[in-house]
Every structure is written in structure tokens, then in C-alpha cells.
N, C-alpha and C positions, 0 to 999 in steps of 0.2 A: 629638374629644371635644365641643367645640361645637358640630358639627355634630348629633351627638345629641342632645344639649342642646335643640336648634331645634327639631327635628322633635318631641320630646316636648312642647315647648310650643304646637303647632302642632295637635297629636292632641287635645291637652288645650280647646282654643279650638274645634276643630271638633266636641268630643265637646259643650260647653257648646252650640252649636248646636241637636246634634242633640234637646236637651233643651228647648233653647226654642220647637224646632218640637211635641212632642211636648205642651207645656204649652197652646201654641197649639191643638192640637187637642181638649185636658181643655177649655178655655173655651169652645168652639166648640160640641164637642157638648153641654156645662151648658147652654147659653144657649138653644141651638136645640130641648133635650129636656127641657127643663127641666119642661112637665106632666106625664111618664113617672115623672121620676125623682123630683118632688115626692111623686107617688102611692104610691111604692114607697116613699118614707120615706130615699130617699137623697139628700140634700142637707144643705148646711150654715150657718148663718146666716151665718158668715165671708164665705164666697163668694158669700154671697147680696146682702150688703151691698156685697161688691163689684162683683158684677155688676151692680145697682142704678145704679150710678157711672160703668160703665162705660158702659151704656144712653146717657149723654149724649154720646157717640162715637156720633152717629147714622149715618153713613156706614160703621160697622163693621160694623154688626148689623142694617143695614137693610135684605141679604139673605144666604143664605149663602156668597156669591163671594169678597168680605172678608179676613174668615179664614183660607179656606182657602187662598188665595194669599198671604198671609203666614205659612204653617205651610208650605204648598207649597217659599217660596226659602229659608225656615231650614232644614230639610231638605235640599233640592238642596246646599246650599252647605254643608252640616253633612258631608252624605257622600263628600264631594269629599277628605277630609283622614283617610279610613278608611285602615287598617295592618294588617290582621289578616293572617291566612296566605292567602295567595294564590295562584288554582289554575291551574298552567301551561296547561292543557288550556281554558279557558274563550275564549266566543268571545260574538261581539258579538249574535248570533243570542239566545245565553244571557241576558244584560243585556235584549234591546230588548224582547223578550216579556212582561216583568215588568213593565217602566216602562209598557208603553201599558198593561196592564191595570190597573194601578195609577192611569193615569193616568184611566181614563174608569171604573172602579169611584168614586174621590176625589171627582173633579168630578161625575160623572155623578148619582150618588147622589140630588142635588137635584130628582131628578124628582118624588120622594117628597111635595114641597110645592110647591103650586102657586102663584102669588102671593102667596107667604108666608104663607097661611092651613094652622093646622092639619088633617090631614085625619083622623087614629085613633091611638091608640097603635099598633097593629100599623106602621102608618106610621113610628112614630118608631121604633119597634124596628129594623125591616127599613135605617130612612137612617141610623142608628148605625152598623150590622153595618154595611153595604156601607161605609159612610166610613172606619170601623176596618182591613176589609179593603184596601181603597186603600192607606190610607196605608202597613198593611205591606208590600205591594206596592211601592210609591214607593221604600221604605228599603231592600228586597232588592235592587231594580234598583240604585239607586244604589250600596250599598255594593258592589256586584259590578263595576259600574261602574268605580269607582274602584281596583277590585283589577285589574280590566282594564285599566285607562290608566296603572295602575304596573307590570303586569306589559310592556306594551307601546307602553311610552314611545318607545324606538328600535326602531319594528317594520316599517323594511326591510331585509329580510333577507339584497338582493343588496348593499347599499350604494350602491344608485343614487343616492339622495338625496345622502349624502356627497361622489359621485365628482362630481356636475355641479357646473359651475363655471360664473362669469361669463364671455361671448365679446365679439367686436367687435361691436356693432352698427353702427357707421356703415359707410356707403360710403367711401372714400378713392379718388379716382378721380386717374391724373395721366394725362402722354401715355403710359405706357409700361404702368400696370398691365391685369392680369385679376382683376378681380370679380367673384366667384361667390358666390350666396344662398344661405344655409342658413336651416335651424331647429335652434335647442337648447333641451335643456332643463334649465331652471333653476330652481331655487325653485317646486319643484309646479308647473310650466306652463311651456308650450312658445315659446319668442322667436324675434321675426325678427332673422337676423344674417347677416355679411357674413365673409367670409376674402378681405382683400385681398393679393393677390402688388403690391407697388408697385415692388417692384426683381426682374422676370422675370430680371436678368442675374446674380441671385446662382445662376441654376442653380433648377430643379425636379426631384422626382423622384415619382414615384407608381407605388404599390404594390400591389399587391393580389392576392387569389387571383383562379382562372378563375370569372365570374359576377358577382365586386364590386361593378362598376360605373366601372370605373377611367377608361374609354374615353367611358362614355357622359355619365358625369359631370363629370371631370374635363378629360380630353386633348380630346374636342370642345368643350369650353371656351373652350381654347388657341387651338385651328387659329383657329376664329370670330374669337374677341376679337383676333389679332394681326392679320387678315389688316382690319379692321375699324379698326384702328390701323394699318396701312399697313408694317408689317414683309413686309423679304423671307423667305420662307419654305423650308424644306427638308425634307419630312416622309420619313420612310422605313415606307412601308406594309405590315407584314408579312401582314397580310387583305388584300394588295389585291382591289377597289378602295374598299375600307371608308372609310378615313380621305381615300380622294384624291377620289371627288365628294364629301365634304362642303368638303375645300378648293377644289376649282374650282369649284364651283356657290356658295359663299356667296362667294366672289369676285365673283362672276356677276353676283349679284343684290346686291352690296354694295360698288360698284369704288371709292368717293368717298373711301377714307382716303389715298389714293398721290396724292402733285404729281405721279412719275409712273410712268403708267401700268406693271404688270410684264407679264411675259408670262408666260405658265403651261406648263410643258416636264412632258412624263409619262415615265419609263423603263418599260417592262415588257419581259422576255423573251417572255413567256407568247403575245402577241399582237403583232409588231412593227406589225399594222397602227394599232394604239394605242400608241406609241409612238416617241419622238423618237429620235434618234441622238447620242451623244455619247462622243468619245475622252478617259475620264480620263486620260490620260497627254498630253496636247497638249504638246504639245513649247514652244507660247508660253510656257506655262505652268509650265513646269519654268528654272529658271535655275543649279541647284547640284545635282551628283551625288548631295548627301541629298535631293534630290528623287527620283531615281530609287529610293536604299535604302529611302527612308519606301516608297515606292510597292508593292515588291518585299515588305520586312517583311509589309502589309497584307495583303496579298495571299496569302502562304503562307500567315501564322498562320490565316487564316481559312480555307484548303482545310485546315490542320491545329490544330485547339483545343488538343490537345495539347500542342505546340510551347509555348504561351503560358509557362506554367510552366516550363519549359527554356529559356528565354531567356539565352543565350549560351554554349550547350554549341556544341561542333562540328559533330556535323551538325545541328545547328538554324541556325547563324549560315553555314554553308559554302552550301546551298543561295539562301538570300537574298540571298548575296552577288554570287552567278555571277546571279542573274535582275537583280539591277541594276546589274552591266555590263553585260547583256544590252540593258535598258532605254536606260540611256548613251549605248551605239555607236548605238541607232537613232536618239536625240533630235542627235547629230550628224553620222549622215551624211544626205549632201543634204539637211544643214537641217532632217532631221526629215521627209521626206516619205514616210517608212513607220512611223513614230514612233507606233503602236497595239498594245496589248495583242491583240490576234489575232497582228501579225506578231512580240511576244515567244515567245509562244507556237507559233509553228513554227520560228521559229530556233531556239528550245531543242531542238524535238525532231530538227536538222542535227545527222550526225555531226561527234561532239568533236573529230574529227582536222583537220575544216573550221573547228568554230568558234573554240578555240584559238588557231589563227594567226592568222584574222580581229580577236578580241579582244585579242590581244598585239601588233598591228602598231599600236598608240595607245597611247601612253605613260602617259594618264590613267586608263589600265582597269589597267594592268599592274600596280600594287598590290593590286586585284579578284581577278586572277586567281591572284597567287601561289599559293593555297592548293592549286591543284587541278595547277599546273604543277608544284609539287613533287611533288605524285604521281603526275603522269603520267613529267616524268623521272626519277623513283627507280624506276619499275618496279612502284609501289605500286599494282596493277592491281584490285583487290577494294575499297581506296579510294577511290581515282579512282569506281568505277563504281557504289558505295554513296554517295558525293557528287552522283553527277547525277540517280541513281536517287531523291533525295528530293526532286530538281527537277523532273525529268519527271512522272514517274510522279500528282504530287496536281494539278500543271498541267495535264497531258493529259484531266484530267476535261473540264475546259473548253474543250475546243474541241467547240463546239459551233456549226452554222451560224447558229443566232438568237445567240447570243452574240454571236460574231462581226461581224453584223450591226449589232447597238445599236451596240457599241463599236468599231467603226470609223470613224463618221461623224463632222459638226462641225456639227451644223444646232443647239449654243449652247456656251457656255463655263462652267466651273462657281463663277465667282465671283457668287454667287447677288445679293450687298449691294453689288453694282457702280451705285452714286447713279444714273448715268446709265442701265442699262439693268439693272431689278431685275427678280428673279424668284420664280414659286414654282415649285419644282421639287419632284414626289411621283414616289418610284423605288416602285418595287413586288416585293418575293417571295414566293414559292410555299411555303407549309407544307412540299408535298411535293419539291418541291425545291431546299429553303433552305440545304441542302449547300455545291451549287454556285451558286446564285444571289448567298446572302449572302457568298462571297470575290468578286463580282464587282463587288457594291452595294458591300463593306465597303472597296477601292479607291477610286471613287466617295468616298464620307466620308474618307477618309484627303484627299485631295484638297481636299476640300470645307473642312475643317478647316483647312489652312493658308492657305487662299486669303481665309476671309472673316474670320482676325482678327487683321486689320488697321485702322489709321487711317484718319478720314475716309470712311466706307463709311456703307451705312443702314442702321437698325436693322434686325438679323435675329432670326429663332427657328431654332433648332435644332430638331425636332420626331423625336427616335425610340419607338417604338413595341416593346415585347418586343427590348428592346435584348438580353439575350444569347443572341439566335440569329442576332446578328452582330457580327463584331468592333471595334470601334471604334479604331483606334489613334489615340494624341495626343485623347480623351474626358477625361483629368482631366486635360493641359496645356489643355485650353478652357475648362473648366469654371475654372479656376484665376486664367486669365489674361483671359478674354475679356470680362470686365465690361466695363472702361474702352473695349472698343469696342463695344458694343452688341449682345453678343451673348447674345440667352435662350437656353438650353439645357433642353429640358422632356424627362427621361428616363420610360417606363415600362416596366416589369417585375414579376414574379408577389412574389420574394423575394431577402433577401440571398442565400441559399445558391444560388440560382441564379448572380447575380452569383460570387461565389466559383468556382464551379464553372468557370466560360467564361472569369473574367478574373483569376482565379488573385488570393490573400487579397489579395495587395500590392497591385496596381492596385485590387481592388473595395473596400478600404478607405482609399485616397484619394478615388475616387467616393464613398461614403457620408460622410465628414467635410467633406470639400468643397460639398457640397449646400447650398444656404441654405433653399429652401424644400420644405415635404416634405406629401404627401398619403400618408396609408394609409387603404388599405380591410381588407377582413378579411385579417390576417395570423396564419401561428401559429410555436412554436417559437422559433428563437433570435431572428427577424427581429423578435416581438413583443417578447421582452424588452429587444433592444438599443431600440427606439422608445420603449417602457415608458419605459427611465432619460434617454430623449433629451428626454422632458414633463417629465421633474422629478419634484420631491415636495411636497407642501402638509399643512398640518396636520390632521387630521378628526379628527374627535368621534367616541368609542367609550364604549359602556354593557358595563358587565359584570351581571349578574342572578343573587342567590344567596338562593334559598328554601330554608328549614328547618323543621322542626315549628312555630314558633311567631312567625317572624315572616319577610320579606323585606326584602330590603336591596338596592340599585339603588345606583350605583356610577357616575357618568360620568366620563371621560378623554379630554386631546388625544393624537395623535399621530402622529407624520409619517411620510404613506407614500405611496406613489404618486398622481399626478394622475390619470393614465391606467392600471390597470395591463394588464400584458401580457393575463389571461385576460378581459379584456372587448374587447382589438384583437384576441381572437381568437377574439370568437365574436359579432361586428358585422352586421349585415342588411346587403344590397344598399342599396347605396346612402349608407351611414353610411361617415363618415370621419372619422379623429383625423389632426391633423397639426398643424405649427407654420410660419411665416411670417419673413421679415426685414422690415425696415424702413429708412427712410434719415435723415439728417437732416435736421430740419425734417418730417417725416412720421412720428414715431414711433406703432407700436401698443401699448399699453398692453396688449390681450389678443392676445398674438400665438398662445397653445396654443389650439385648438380641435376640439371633439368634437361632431360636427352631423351633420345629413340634407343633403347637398345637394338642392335646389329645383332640379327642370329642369320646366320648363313642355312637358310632354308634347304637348301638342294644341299649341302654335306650332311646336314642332320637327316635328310630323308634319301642319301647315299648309305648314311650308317644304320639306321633304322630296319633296313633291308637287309640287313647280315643278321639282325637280331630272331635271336631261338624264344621259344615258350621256355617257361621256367620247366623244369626238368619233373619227372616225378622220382619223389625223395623214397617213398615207401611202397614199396609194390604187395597189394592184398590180394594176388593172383597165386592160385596153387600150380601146380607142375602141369595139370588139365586144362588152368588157362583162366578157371572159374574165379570169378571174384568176390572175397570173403571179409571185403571191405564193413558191411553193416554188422556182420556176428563178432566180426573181433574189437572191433568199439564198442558194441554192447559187453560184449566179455569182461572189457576193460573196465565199463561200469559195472556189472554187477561184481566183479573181484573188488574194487573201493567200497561199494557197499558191504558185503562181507567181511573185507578186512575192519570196518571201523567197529561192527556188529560184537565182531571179535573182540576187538579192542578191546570195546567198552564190558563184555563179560570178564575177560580176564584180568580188569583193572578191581571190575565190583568184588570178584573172589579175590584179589590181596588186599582186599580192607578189611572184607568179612573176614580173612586170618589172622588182621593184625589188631591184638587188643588195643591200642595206642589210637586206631584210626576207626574201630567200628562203629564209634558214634556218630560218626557222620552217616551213616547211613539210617542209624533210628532216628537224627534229628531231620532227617530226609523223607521219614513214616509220619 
């Protein structure tokens, strides 16, 4: 009720205006027409004495400019407080045409007298009309005016105005963050701003769909800034060699952050001659039989995605089990000196009736093997051979001679944040054969993972790239745990439903909760609303607008609704990203939500680009004649695996056949 109250006294004060402009312009024209209107008989002694009086305001009437710019702002500001019915359809186009003609009809008019000298009555007729004309012009514009800037007080439409918020502007730089530049925008115009990551080890993730800009903004951020800050590095490249020359070559050209020096190891199947050699399974490196089961788990789930979600059904857990015994017996016989994944790989595919006894004559497998020896002596012969048959059969993909190859060798070890001899290591797979590639990488990381988060080691980054089209096992034990040793974990992938999909709800929503810092680019569907409620809500200002026959009514209200919401993370340009940040103590951010462009300075990244070499070749299978002996010595390397397991397995079956204690394994094997 007051508030009506107000406005009607408000209508009332700005209608008194309009009247005193109007009066303004009754004296304006008497004074200045006043031999016209003398003539005609229309004048009045009242006025005439007063204008007399007013004559000694000589600055008023000394030309016609005066006046009319005091008629001019009682009106402007008279029409500002107009109410009348108001037309939704009106546009500024409507309004601006009227004011200017208004405006240079009003003013203009004065041409009519030339240094203030009368020039005719038709003259004074003619600068009347046009002055009159003006001013109703002036009044139309304005009052429309005014119907306009009420009709479209809150006139954006998408709520952009509402949705920008204040960001970080400063830099926060320590030894350990990545600072990346944006612009936002806020309050009508665009700011320089800053998303500092200052605790890499609370975990990253970045998201986005194909095109985003995820990689080019974001994840080449990472590689640069860590390797820049002297972190040992572990990137898994599923574009190879995308992400691995910009990490060896800004290495290259930027070696000064490391006391010391790392050495830079490449895996690729694809090319062994680019290409290091390394046995995940080093038997140094293994100290406890769950080292062989982690190894084994990794390994399957990844030849089978399926599996994931089945985790600990029978034949999910029976398969796994027999490959790391498998594992086991090599890491202890002779010390480990066949102790590779190629040679798991062909003793699995040794008949059962050999390997059996081999694995049974060692007491520390024989709880391994139970499962399969109950079926082989109960006669449970379609068990038994659906038990191996889920062992062989996704392993035998991988015997392949370049596999074989990589993963037999020892030319590094994979504790990458080893102080004394650090590394960056970039493994690389094949889109088109990321099947079998990524169960061989995703060993490798199972590996990698236990090795580097531990005490006392150097700061590392974890670096994967379209993480689920490989399996990661022990990924949210690292993420969980691996702060307190220094280890960044920077995830990227398209969406959560991918995650769900490859690492089954349970695991991909420990990875999402667990996450401290988080980049999206365009996402849509569930992955934007979960994000949506992960920004919060903030209060924004809402107008409601209800026109009727006779008059309008404007209406504003707060009310809390999303900071971010889902349908603006899911319809974001290249290059725009919302995301949110952690902080530490003693470094807190105050804006830690932001919604920005990221800034990559195009022309120095394609200044530096241009210095960049091909990755080098590691192994050269050329003889002293030049010839290249690249196919025979890979095959070599395969058939020497097969013969040695051939071996193996004869020289294991003669010491049982010698040893009275263990030859019944072999007639309970007849």
C-alpha cells in the first residue's frame, strides 16, 4: 500500500514538471513573438508587466537558447516519471526518431532570427509552429521513452547479466601451483582473471565434450607448468604422440626447474623403434603376492570391462586368480629371471595337466590354486575348462610380437618420483587398438600407482588423458591418499556417464567426490546438472511485468537459484569453462567458482611449436650396411619367450618327477 502511495506521489511531482516545462515554453514564445501577438490583439497587460520585470534577467532573454534549455530539462526529467499504458511491442528505434526530431525542430527553429534582429511576422509564425512542433516531439519521445525503460527495466533475457559473478583476480603463485588466465565477465564488461590450482594434490579433473577445448586449454597447461616446476611426470597419451612432444620438447627447451636432471622414457607399441623397453612386472619390484594379484586384477579387468561391475563373482575372481599364481611362481623362480608378462602369457597357454603340478609343488600358490584343483579332482571337467577358458582366451589377444617386445625389456624402472633418478615417462595408445593396448598400459599404471605413493619421493603429476578407455585400478585409492606425498593427479574425460560406464557407479563416484579441483567445458545432461548443484546457488534479482488496459505494474524479487546453471554448462563455446578450485591454509581463495574464457596466447604456443623435434628414435635395428633388422629381431625376441617357458615347464616337470614328496602330482595329473 505504500508503495502505491509513493509512486502516485512521484506521478504527481513529475506531472508538476511537465507543466512547468510547458509554462516555460508559454514565456518563451510571448517574449520572443510578442510583435505578432501584440498585432493580433492577443496579449495581456498581467503578462506584459511581467515580462517587463522579467526583461532585467538579462542572460535569459538575451537569446533564444535560455529558455529553451530550461523548458528542455523540466520536460526531460518531467517525462521520466510517465505511467500510462504501456506497449510491449515498442522499441528504441520508436523512441529515438522522435527525440532527434524533436530535438533539432526545438532547437533548430532559431534560424528564423538572426542576431536577434526581427526579421517578418511570417518569420515569427513559421519559429512558433516549428518551436511548438519540437516540443511535441520532445514529450512523445520522452513519454515513450519512459514507457520503454519501464517496460524494460530487466531486459536480458537470457539472464546473463544475473548469472556473472565476481572471479579471482589475482595470481596466487607457490612452488607447486598451475595458473591459468581467463577473462570474465562481469558487470557489463569483460575482466582479467586468474583460476589458481595451488593444491595440484587435491586431484584434478576436466571434462568436456569432443571440441571443448579440454586439452588445449587446460591439460597442456598442466604438462608445461609441472614439468616447469620440476615434477616427475607420467602422462598416458591416448592421441599419441599429441601430448608426448609437447612434454619432451617443452622439457627440451625449459630443463631448469629439476636439481636433478630426469630422463624422459617413451612406451609405444606402434613404433618399437620410438620406444623404450620396460617389464611392469620387475620382480625387484614386486615384494608381496598382492603385488602379483593387483597386477593380474589390472590386467584382466582391462582385456574385460565387463568384469568391472562383476567384481567378485566366480568366474570373474577364478581367472585372476590363477594369473597371479602364475605371476608368483615366475617372480620366484630363479629369482625372477623370466619374471615378464610375455612369459605369463605363454605359460598360461602350457597344458593344465603341466601347469598344475608345477604350481602345486610351492606351498605359497597352493591356496591360489585351490579353486581349480577342486575341479579338476572332482571330475568337474566343463569347470575346470570355463575357469581357464576366461584366462586364456582375453590374454591370448596379447601375444603379440611388439608387445612382447616393449615388455620384456629393463632399459628403466617405474618408480617415476625416485629423488635420485626422476623421470618423465609418456606411454602411448592407438584409438584403433586401444582394446589390447590399454590392458597393457593399464598394468603399467596399476604399477605406477603403488610405486610412487610413497614417502620421501619428488613431487609427481599423474597425467591421464580420456582416462576411460583405460582401466585404472587403485585411481581413487590415489586420489584419496596421495596428497601427503606429493602426488597431482590431473584426470581427463568427455563425461560422468562415460566414467559410470567403464568403472562401474561405485568406483566413478568415489572419483567424482573425491576430486578437489574441477574444469568443465561444454557438458550436457546429467554430468551438467550434477556440476550445476556442485557451483551452489546465489540470490538473483527477478522482475515480473503485468500490463492491463490502464495501467502497468513492474514487480522486482530476490531469489536463490543456481550460480552456474546446468543449460548454460551445456551450451558453452570452445574454449569457455566453469569450474571450482581448493585452497590451503594460509592461501585461501575467496572466489574459488569460476565461469571464464580461458587465455592461451596462440602465436607464443605456435612460436614454440616450431622449435619442436619428432621424438627421437630410442633403438636403432639398422646393421653397420644400413639394412634394417627391425622384424627378425622382434620375432627373435618372441620365439626366445617361447622357448624359454617351453623350457621352463620341462625342467620344473623333471624336479618333481625326482622328488618323491611331489611326484604325485603328476599321476594325480594322469
Amino acid at each position: 500500500m505504500q508503495d502505491t502511495t509513493d509512486d502516485k506521489t512521484i506521478e504527481k511531482f513529475m506531472g508538476v514538471l511537465r507543466i512547468i516545462a510547458v509554462v516555460f515554453l508559454f514565456i518563451h514564445l510571448y517574449y520572443f513573438m510578442f510583435p505578432v501577438l501584440k498585432e493580433i490583439g492577443w496579449f495581456h497587460p498581467f503578462v506584459n508587466k511581467t515580462l517587463l520585470r522579467l526583461q532585467n534577467l538579462y542572460h535569459m532573454f538575451s537569446t533564444t537558447w535560455p529558455t529553451k534549455i530550461i523548458c528542455f530539462l523540466f520536460l526531460g526529467v518531467g517525462c521520466m516519471g510517465t505511467s500510462s499504458k504501456k506497449k510491449e511491442d515498442l522499441s528504441w528505434q520508436d523512441v529515438l526518431w522522435r527525440i532527434i526530431v524533436g530535438f533539432f525542430l526545438f532547437f533548430g527553429s532559431g534560424i528564423f532570427f538572426m542576431n536577434g534582429y526581427r526579421i517578418s511576422h511570417t518569420a515569427y509564425i513559421i519559429y512558433g509552429l516549428i518551436t511548438v512542433a519540437g516540443f511535441i516531439f520532445l514529450m512523445w519521445g520522452g513519454i515513450l521513452a519512459s514507457r520503454l525503460i519501464r517496460v524494460n527495466l530487466m531486459g536480458d533475457r537470457f539472464n546473463f547479466e544475473n548469472e556473472s559473478f565476481e572471479q579471482e583476480r589475482k595470481r596466487m603463485d607457490n612452488e607447486y601451483s598451475i595458473n591459468i588466465p581467463t577473462r570474465f565477465y562481469y558487470k557489463g564488461k569483460w575482466n582479467k582473471g586468474w583460476i589458481n590450482v595451488v593444491n595440484p594434490f587435491r586431484a584434478s579433473m576436466v571434462l568436456g565434450t569432443p571440441g571443448s577445448g579440454k586439452s588445449f586449454a587446460i591439460i597442456n597447461n598442466y604438462i608445461k607448468q609441472c614439468i616447469e616446476k620440476g615434477f616427475a611426470m607420467y602422462i598416458y597419451d591416448y592421441k599419441f604422440p599429441d601430448l608426448s612432444m609437447i612434454a619432451i620438447n617443452h622439457y627440451r627447451l625449459h630443463p631448469n626447474g629439476y636439481e636433478v636432471p630426469p630422463k624422459v622414457y617413451v612406451l609405444n607399441f606402434d613404433d618399437p623403434r620410438r620406444s623404450h623397453r620396460c617389464n611392469p612386472i620387475n620382480p625387484k619390484l614386486m615384494t608381496d603376492i598382492t603385488d602379483a594379484y593387483q597386477a593380474a586384477y589390472t590386467i584382466m579387468l582391462n582385456l574385460n570391462k565387463t568384469w568391472i561391475q562383476k567384481q567378485g563373482e566366480f568366474f570373474v575372481e577364478s581367472p585372476i586368480t590363477l594369473v597371479s599364481a602364475i605371476i608368483w611362481f615366475l617372480k620366484i623362480y630363479k629369482n625372477g629371471k623370466y619374471c615378464t608378462f610375455p612369459h605369463v602369457i605363454q605359460l598360461l597357454n602350457m597344458p593344465y595337466t603341466e601347469i598344475f603340478p608345477i604350481l602345486m609343488s610351492y606351498e605359497e600358490l597352493e591356496a591360489y590354486l585351490s579353486p581349480f584343483v577342486d575341479a579338476w579332482k572332482g571330475q568337474a571337467q566343463d569347470q575346470l575348462q570355463g575357469q581357464l577358458a576366461s584366462a586364456k582366451i582375453p590374454l591370448s589377444r596379447m601375444a603379440s610380437p611388439q608387445l612382447y617386445w616393449v615388455m620384456s625389456g629393463d632399459d628403466f624402472t617405474l618408480d617415476i618420483n625416485n629423488p635420485k633418478e626422476p623421470k618423465i615417462l609418456c606411454v602411448g595408445n592407438n584409438p584403433d587398438r586401444q582394446d589390447i593396448y590399454g590392458a597393457a598400459l593399464g598394468l603399467y599404471n596399476s604399477r605406477i600407482t603403488r610405486l610412487i605413493n610413497k614417502k620421501k619421493q619428488l613431487k609427481s603429476c599423474v597425467l591421464i588423458d580420456e582416462l576411460p578407455t583405460i582401466f585404472f585400478k587403485g585411481l581413487d585409492n590415489l586420489i584419496a591418499t596421495a596428497r601427503s606425498n606429493k602426488v597431482a593427479v590431473c584426470l581427463g574425460f568427455q563425461d560422468f556417464s562415460q566414467l559410470n560406464r567403464d568403472y562401474g557407479d561405485k568406483e566413478s563416484k568415489v572419483i567424482q567426490n573425491t576430486v578437489g579441483n574441477v574444469f568443465s567445458g561444454q557438458v550436457v545432461a546429467e554430468t551438467a546438472d550434477i556440476l550445476s548443484k556442485r557451483f551452489g546457488k546465489v540470490l538473483q534479482r527477478r522482475q515480473s511485468l503485468s500490463i492491463n488496459k490502464h495501467d502497468t505494474s513492474v514487480s522486482i524479487s530476490t531469489q536463490l537459484d543456481s550460480l552456474i546453471p546446468a543449460s548454460k554448462i551445456a551450451t558453452m563455446t570452445q574454449g569457455m569453462f566453469v569450474g571450482a578450485v581448493t585452497d590451503n591454509f594460509g592461501e585461501e581463495i575467496n572466489q574459488k567458482v569460476f565461469n571464464a574464457k580461458i587465455v592461451v596466447d596462440v602465436k607464443k604456443v605456435a612460436k614454440e611449436e616450431k622449435k619442436y623435434k619428432d621424438i627421437s628414435i630410442i633403438t636403432d635395428f639398422t646393421d653397420e650396411n644400413g639394412e634394417d633388422h627391425m622384424e627378425e629381431m622382434i620375432r627373435q625376441n618372441y620365439r626366445r619367450i617361447v622357448a624359454e617357458t617351453k623350457q621352463l615347464v620341462k625342467d620344473e616337470i623333471a624336479r618333481i618327477e625326482a622328488d618323491p614328496d611331489l611326484c604325485h602330482l603328476l599321476e594325480d595329473a594322469e
